[in-house]
N, C-alpha and C positions, 0 to 999 in steps of 0.2 A: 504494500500500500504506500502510494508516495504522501510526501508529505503535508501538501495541499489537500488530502483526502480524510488525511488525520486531521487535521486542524478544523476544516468541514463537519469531519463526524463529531469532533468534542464541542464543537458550535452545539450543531442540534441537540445533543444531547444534554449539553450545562442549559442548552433555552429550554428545554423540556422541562427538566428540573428545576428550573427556575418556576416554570409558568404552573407544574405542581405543585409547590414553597406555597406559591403564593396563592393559589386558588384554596389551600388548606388551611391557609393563616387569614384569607379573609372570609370564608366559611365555619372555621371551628370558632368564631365570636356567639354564630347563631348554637349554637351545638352550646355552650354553656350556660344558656338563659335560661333562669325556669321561667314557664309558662304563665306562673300565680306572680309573677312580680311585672310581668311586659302589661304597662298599659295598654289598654283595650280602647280603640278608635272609637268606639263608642262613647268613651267615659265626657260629659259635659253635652252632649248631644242631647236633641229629642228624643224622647223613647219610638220607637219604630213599632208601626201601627200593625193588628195583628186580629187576626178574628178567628176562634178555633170554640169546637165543641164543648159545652161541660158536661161533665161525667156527672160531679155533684157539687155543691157547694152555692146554688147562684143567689137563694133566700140572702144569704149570710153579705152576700157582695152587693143584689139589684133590689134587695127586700122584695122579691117575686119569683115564680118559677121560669128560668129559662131553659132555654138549649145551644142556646151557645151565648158569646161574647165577646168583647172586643175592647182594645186598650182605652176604649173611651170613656169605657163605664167604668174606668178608673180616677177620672179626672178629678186633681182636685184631693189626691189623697196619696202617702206614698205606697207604693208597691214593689211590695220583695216578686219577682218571678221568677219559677224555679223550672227547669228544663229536668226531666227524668225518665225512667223504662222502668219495666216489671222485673225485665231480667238483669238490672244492674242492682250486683249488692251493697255498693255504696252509697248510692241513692235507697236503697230500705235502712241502710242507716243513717243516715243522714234526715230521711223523713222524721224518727223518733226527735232530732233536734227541733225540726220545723212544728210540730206535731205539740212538743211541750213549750215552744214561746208560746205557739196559735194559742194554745188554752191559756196560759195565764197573763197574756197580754192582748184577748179580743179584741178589747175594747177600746185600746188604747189609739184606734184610726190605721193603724197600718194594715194595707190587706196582703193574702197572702194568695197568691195562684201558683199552683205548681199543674204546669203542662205534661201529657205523654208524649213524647215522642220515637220512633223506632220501635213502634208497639202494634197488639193488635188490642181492639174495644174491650175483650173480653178479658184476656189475660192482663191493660188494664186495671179494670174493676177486681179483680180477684186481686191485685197488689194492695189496689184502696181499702179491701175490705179484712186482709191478713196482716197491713202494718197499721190498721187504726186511722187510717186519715181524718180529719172532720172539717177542713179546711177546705176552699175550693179548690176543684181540678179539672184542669179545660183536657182535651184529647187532639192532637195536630196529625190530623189523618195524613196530610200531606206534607207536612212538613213546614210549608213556610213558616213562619212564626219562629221556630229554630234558626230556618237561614236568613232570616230579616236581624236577628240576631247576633248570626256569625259560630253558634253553637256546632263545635268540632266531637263533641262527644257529650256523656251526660255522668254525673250530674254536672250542674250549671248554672247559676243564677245572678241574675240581674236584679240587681238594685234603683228604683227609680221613683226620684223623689215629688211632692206633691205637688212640683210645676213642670213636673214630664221629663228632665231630664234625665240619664243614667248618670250613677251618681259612683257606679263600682260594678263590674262584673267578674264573679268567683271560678275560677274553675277548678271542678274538682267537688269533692265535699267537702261540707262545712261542718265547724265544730261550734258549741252554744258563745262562746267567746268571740269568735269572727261575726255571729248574726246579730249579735249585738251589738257589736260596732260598730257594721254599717246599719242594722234597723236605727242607731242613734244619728248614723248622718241622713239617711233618707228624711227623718224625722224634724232634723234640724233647717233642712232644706239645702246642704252645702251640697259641693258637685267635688 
């Protein structure tokens, strides 16, 4: 091999490895984030309009019976929304959280909807009725509501406060210290 051919190969070769250095060192930045700390474009925004089924709960939210809902019959007040499945077990624990503010802080103005999503109607109701629900729960047959959202898995929840804004969104499950935190800024009105 003459010399101009060595000098050639160790070109392309030092650029190769150069241009992997550096593809590695401006991608392993994304590779160290966690997920629960990356603000969410959401956070300061309107809350994003949404109209899905309820399972149960509408007395407690429209003081009437309905069948479905929509972010409007929220106005005016703040709202935890919680994105969930039947077959996710961290959302059945997570619900026992939701479950014991819902009760001992009814009253206190914040509502609580927690949606199905990646589910079927049936299985569901049989979650609502094996972890205790008593709070609303709308049903997203189709999903948008999730993807108005941005929701990459479940559980999930949006926080939004009594002039529509999103004020926080969780991902992941929540423990009784996290939902008080933000039910205090939803509450407060801050973003």
């Amino acid at each position: 091999m003459s010399s101009s051919k060595n000098s050639r190969h160790y070109f392309v070769v030092g650029f190769a490895l150069l241009a992997v250095f550096l593809f590695m060192l401006f991608f392993s930045k994304g590779l160290t984030l966690d997920s629960n700390t990356v603000q969410s474009p959401l956070i300061g925004k309107a809350a994003k309009e949404f109209h899905v089924g309820l399972l149960q709960g509408s007395e407690k939210i429209l003081g009437r019976h309905a069948d479905s809902i929509d972010l409007a019959d929220f106005k005016g007040a703040p709202l935890v929304l919680n994105f969930w499945a039947s077959w996710c077990t961290t959302c059945a624990q997570e619900s026992r959280v939701h479950e014991a503010y819902w009760k001992a802080h009814e009253s206190n103005g914040v509502r609580f909807l927690s949606i199905a999503v990646h589910d079927t109607r049936e299985d569901a109701l049989y979650a609502i009725k094996e972890q205790g629900k008593s709070y609303a729960i709308g049903f997203d047959a189709e999903g948008r509501a999730a993807l108005n959202y941005g929701v990459t898995g479940v559980p999930e929840t949006i926080f939004i406060n009594a002039q529509g804004l999103v004020v926080h969104k969780e991902l992941g499950p929540m423990d009784k210290a996290l939902l008080e935190k933000y039910v205090a800024k939803i509450k407060a009105g801050s973003t």
